[in-house]
N, C-alpha and C positions, 0 to 999 in steps of 0.2 A: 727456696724450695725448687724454681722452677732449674734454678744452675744444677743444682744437686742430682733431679731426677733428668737433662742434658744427655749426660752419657748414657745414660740407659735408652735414650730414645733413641740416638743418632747413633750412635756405633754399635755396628753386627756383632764385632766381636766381645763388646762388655756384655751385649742381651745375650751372645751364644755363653758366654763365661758365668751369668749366671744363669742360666737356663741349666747349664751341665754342674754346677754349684748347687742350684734345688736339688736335680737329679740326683745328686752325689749322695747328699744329705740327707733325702728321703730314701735312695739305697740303704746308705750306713747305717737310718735310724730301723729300716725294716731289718738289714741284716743283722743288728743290736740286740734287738728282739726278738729277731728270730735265733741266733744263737745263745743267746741268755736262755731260751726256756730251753734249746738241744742242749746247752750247758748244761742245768741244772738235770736235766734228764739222764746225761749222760755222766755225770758225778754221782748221782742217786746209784747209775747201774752200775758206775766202776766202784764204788762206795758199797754195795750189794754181792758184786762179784766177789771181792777183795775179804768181804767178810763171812761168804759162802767159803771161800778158801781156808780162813780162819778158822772158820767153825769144823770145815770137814776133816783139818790137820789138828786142834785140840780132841774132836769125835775120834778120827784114830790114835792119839795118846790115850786115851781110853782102854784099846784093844791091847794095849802092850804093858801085861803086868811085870813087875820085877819080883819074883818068888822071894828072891833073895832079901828082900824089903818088904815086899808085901806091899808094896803100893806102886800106885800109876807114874809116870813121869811125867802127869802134869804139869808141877810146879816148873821146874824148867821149861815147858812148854809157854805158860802163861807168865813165868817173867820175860819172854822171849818177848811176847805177843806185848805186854807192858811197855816194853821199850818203845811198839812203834806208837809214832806219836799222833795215828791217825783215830786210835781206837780210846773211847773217852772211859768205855766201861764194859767187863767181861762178866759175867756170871755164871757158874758151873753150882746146878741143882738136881737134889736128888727126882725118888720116882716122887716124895712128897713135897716138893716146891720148895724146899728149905737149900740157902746158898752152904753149897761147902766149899768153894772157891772164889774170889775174886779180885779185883785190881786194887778195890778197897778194901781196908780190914775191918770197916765196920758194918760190911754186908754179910759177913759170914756169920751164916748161923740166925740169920732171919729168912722170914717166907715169903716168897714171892707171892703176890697174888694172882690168882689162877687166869684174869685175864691177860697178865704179865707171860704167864708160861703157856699158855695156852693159845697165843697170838698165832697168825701163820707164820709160814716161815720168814718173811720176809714186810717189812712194816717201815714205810716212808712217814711219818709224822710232819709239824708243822716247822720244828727245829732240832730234829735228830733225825737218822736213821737206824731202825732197829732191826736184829735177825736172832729169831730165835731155830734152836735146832736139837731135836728131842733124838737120844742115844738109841740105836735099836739093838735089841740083846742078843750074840751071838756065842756061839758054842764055846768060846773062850770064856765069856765072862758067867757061864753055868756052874761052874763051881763055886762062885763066892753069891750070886743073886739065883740063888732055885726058885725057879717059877714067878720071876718077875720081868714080865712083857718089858714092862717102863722102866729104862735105868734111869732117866733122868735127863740133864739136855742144857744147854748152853743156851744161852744169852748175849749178844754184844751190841753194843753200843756206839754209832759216831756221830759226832757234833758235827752240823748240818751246816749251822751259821760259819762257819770257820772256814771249811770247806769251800761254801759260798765265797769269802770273804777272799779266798784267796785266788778263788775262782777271777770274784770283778777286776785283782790286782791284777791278772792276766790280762782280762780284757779290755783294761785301760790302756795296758802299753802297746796291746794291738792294736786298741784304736786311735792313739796317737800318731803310730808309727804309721796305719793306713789312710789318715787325714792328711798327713809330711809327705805320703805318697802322693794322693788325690793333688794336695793342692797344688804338689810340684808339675802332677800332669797337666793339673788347669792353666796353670799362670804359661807353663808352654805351650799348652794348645790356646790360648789367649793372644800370647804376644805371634804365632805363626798365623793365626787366621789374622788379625789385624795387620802381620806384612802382607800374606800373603791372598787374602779375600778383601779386608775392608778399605784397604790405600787403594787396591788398582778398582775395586769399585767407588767408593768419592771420588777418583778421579774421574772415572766413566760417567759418574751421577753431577758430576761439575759438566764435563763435555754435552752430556743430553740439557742440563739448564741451555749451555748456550744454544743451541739446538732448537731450542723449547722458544726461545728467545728469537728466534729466526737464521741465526748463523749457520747452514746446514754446510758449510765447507770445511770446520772442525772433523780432525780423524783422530779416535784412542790411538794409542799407541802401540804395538802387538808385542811383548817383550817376552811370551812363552806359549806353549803349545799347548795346556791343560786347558779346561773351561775356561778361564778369564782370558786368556786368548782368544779360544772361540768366541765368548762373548764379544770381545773389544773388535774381531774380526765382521762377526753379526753385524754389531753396530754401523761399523764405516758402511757395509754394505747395505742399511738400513738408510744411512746418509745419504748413502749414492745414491740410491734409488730415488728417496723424498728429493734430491737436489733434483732427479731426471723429471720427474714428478711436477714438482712446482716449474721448472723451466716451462714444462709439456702443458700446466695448467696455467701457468702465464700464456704460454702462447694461445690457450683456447680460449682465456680472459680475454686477450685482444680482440680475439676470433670473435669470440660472444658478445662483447661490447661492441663491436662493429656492424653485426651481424643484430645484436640488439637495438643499435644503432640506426640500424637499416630500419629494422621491422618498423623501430617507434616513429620513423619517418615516412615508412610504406605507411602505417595505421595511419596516422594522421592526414597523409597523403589520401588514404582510402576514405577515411571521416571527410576531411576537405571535399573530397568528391560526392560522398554519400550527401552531404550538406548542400552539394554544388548543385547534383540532382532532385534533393527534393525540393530545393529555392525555384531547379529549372521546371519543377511536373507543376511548385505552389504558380512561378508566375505563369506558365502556360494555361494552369484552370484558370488564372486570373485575367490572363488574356482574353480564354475565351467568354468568361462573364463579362470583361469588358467588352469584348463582339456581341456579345449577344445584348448587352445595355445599348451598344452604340447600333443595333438593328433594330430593336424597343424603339429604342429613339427615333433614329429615322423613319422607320415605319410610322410612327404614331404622326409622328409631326409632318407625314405627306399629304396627312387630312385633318381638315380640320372640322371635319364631321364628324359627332361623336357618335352616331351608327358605325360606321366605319372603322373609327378607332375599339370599338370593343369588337368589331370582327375579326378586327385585324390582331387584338389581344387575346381573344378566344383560340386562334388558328397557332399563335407563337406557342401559347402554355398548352394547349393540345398535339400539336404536329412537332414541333421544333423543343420544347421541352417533356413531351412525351406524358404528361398529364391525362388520366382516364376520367378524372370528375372533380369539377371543380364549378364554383357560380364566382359573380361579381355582383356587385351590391353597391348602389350609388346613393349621396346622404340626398332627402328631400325635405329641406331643411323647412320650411314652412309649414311641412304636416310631419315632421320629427322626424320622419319612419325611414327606412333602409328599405327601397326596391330591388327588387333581383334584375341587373338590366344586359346580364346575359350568361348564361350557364351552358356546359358541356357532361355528356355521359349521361342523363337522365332522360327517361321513357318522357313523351311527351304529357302520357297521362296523367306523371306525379305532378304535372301543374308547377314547376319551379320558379315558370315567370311569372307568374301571379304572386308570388310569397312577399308578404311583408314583413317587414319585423319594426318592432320599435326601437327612437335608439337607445341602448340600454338593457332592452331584449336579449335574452341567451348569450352566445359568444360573440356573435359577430355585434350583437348592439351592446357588447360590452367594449368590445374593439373599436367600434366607433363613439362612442362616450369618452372613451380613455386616450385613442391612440396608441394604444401600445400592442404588440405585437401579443400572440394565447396559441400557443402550442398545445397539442392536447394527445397526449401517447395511447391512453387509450379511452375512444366517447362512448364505450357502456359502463365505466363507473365516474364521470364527469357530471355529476350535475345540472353543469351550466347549460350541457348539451342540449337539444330541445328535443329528446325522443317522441315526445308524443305528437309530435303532429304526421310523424313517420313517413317522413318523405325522402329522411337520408341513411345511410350505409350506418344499420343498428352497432357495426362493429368495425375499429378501424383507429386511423391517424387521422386528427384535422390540426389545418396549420390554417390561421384567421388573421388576414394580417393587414394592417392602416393603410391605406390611399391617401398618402399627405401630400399637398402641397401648399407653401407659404404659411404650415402651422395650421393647416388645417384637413381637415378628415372629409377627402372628398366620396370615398367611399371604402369597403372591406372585402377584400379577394379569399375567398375559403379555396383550401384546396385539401381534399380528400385521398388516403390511401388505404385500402380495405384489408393493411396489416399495423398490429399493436408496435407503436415506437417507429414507426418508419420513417420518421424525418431527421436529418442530419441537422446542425448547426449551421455548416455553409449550405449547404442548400436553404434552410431559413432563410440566412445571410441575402443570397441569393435573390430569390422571391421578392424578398422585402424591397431591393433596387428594383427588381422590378416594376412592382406595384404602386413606387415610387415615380416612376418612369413614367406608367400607365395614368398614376394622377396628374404629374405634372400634363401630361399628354390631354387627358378632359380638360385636366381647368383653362388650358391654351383655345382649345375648342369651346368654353362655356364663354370664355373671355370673348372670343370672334365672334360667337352668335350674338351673346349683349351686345358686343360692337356693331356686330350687323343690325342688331333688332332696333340700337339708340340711332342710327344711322337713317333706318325706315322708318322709324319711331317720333312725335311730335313731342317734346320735351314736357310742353303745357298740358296736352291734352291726354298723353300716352294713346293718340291713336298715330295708325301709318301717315306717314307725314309725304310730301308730293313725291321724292321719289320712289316710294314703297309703293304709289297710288298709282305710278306711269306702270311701274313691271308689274303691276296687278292687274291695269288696265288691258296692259300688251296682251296678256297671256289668256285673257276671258273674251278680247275679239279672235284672238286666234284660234282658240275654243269653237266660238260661234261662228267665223266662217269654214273650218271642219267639220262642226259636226250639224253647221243650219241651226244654231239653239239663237232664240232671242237674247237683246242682251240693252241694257237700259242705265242712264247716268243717269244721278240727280245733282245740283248743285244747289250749296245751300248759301245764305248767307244772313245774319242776324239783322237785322232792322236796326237803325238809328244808332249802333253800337259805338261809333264815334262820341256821338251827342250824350252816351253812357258814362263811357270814359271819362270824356269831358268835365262831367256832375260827380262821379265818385270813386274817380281815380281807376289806374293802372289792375290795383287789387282785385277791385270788385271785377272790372272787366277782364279779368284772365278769372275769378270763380264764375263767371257767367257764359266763357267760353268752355270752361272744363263742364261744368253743368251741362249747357246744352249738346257734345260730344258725349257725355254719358244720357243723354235721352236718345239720343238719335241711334245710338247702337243697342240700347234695351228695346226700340221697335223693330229692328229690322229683324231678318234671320241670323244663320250662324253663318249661312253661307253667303252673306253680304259682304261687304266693305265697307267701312265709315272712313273715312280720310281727311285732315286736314291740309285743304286746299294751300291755302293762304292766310293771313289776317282773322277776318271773323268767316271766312267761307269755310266750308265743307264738300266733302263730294262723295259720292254712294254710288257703288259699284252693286245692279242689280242682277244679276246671273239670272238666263232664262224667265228674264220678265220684259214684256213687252211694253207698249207706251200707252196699254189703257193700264196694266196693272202697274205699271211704274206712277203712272199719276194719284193712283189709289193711295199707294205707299207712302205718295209723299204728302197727300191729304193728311194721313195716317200721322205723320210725321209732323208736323204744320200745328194740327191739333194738341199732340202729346206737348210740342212746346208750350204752346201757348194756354193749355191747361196746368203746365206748372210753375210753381212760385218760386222766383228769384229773390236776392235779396235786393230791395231799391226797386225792383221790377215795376209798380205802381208807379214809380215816375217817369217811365218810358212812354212817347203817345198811344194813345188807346190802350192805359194801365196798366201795362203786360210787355213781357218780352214777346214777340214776335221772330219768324222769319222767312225767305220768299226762296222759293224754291223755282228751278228752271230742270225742266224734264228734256233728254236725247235719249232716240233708241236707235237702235243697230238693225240693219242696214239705211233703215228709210234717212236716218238724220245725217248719216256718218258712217263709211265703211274702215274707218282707222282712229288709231286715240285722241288725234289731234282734232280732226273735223268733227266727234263725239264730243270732245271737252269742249271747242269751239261753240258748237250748236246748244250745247246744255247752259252755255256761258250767255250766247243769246236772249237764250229766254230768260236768264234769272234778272238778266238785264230787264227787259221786258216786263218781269214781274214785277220787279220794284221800278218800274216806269208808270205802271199800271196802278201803283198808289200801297206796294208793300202785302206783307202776309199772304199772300195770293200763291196758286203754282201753276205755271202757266209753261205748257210744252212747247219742245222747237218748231212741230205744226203747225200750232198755233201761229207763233211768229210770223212764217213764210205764210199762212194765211192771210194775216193782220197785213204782210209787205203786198199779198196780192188785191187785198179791200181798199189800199192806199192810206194806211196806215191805222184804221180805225183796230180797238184791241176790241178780242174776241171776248165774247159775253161768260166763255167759260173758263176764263183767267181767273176767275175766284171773287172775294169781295176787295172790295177797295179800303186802306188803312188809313 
């Protein structure tokens, strides 16, 4: 099928040959039709005429009587009219419809029926044509019909199909002979537009394939002047142009891929740098966190007071990071709670240094429980916040964040901003080194003071140990020769505490030294000093007491021991722990620590020479050395 309908698709000239073939066809069958009915129309009328001539030339044999006969010359008329061989049937009747003449002789002499004679004059039927034509009475024919209007009238008849028949034989050989025309013009005008339109266009439609294909250096061939010249002319110039074209667009291809070339390396070169510089703005902010971590630091670590260091971390996060309100909060881990141990931006009225909180408490003793850092965008719908004691910014940013050092939570830095969401991520970041800086910084400083304090500290006794007792001593004679205050040493030392030892070991005599250091500092005041001297001695630094109320003291003191129960203590002599106390005061005994501790060292001497439990002053002594040795009555009782 698809070979068969081939030519019809591909070549102009078969689709124009049948295209002018429809055309033809539905011409010939319109003009077929259309002269078949002018045919039959125009045979009806020449068949019409032909028999109006008939009728009008037998109506005048009529008018022409022969005397000499006495009759019409009809009958030659109508054997005339017989002969032709168009006419099927004549009828000549009278004024009463009866035939007196016709072609047949068995019409004559019957009667027409009246719508027969009485037809118009002219009557086309389904397969005849008929004309009737009624005589009218003239002055001639007055002598034979008086007074008769109606002579009578003619009839004729012709066969219609015949006529027809010879009609179509016509129209067949014309339309054979205008088919034998037609096709002759078709197969010519076929085989000239196929030389002369469809070859040089395939060839044209071959040349644009290659064309099509990339070949833009193919030219038609120009071989005549009409359209297909022009066209094949068109073309090359078509060519020419796409070759000047593609040259002009190769060379912008290079142009643009160079040129794109460029850009994708400018870009990236500009990325490279957009990258370069925000690596240079990341490390320069990082820079400066690192400066300001390594100023934290040193800062902090130039003291190792921790007064000092939270001034000095109050002054950074205030001056140098530009913070308007902010506390620190240090843990006190033996009563739970988180102190405020210095805050910035707050009226002194609101009391912020007093605040405690528990740990666990709101945010900040959530942050210290946890350790972990509580950002808070906005603290009036936050919970945790502690509005009600309403001491802080009702509305705002808090950022609460851990003081850790070595895994632990030395305390919690709030810092406050009095807009919703104000804290960034590095800036947390941030913060949090620092507060980390800030802790490591305390516990350096908590670490030095235990150091200091185990250093001044009696290991056994937890009271100030000799050297903490000489800079205590220093500083309360310099005191009193300043400002003229009294000032009074006691020394202590336990009675027979050897011969303790001795009977119940090591143990018992370190809880009977730790016992009697915890008696001797529940007597005195706050503003005392309890000291272990040495061994089982003690030393008592009295502020603004003199060497009558110094010897009271240590009455005072002497008592409380020997009122309380040891364990073993019933086997010491005279049942009880005991011990002998030696009084110096300032200026009379000693105007410095050495001839102070000297002279109180005298007398303790003294006391336990005197027979124990006793307290007997340096006065004493230099009195006793000035009696010649005898001791003085007021040296106490004898052990």
């Amino acid at each position: 099928m698809a070979s068969i309908t081939r030519p019809f698709r591909e070549s102009l000239a078969t689709k124009l040959g049948v295209a002018l073939v429809a055309f033809a066809v539905s011409l010939s069958g319109l003009g077929a039709l259309l002269l078949d009915r002018e045919g039959v129309k125009a045979v009806d009328e020449s068949t019409v005429e032909h028999l109006e001539i008939l009728a009008g030339a037998l109506e005048g044999s009529f008018h022409v009587f022969d005397r000499d006969k006495e009759v019409h010359p009809v009958a030659d008329i109508l054997a005339e009219i017989g002969r032709h061989p168009g006419v099927d049937a004549l009828q000549v009747f009278d004024h009463q419809g009866r035939i007196r003449h016709s072609l047949k002789a068995s019409d004559r002499g019957q009667v027409l029926p009246p719508e027969l004679r009485n037809s118009s004059a002219q009557s086309v039927g389904q397969g005849e044509v008929a004309i009737v034509r009624h005589f009218a009475a003239r002055a001639a024919c007055m002598s034979c019909h008086v007074d008769q209007k109606d002579l009578g009238g003619v009839r004729m008849v012709v066969d219609r199909s015949r006529l027809q028949a010879a009609l179509f034989e016509l129209r067949w050989k014309t339309g054979i002979t205008g088919a034998a025309i037609i096709g002759t013009v078709l197969l010519v005008m076929m085989l000239l537009t196929r030389r002369l339109v469809t070859r040089p266009m395939r060839k044209l439609a071959q040349l644009m394939g290659h064309a099509q294909e990339g070949d833009f250096l193919v030219r038609a061939p120009v071989t005549s002047q009409d359209e297909m010249g022009l066209l094949a002319r068109a073309f090359n110039t078509m060519l020419a142009a796409i070759t000047d074209l593609r040259v002009a667009e190769v060379e912008r291809n290079r142009e643009s891929a160079t040129g794109a070339a460029e850009a994708r390396l400018a870009g990236q070169l500009e990325e490279k740098n957009r990258i370069i510089a925000a690596k240079n703005q990341e490390l320069q902010a990082r820079l400066r966190d690192l400066t300001l971590l390594q100023e934290v630091t040193r800062s902090l670590t130039s003291t190792l007071s921790p007064d000092e260091q939270l001034s000095i971390l109050s002054k950074l996060l205030s001056e140098t990071l530009g913070y308007q309100e902010f506390t620190l909060m240090l843990v006190d881990r033996p009563a739970g709670l988180l102190r405020v141990a210095a805050a910035h931006g707050f009226p002194d009225e609101m009391g912020i240094h007093e605040m405690t909180f528990a740990v666990g408490e709101g945010i900040a003793g959530l942050v210290a429980q946890t350790g972990q850092m509580v950002m808070v965008p906005d603290t009036s719908t936050d919970a945790r916040y502690l509005r009600d004691r309403g001491r802080f910014t009702p509305r705002g940013s808090l950022l609460s964040l851990p003081m850790m050092s070595h895994g632990m939570v030395m305390g919690v830095l709030n810092v406050f901003k009095p807009h919703v969401d104000a804290f960034r991520q590095d800036e947390a970041e941030l913060l949090q080194s620092v507060a980390s800086q800030a802790a490591l910084g305390i516990a350096n400083a908590r670490l030095f003071q235990e150091t200091l304090e185990l250093s001044l500290t009696d290991a056994l006794t937890s009271m100030p140990n000799r050297r903490a007792l000489d800079g205590r001593l220093e500083l309360e004679v310099t005191r009193a020769e300043r400002y003229g205050n009294a000032l009074s040493v006691l020394m202590v030392d336990v009675d027979h505490f050897k011969m303790y030892n001795d009977r119940h070991g090591h143990l018992l005599g370190d809880g009977v030294l730790r016992a009697v250091a915890q008696t001797l500092a529940q007597s005195v005041r706050k503003a005392d000093t309890v000291a272990r001297f040495g061994g089982e001695e003690f030393c008592i630094i009295l502020p603004r007491q003199d060497a009558k109320s110094a010897r009271e003291v240590g009455e005072k003191l002497r008592r409380a021991v020997r009122n309380r129960q040891f364990d073993q203590g019933e086997t010491q002599p005279g049942g009880c722990i005991t011990i002998s106390i030696g009084v110096a005061s300032y200026p009379e005994d000693g105007k410095d620590v050495k001839s102070l501790l000297d002279a109180a060292d005298e007398a303790l001497y003294a006391a336990k020479h005197a027979g124990r439990d006793r307290v007997v002053g340096a006065s004493d002594v230099r009195k006793e050395s000035a009696d010649g040795g005898k001791t003085p009555e007021s040296a106490g009782p004898v052990a």
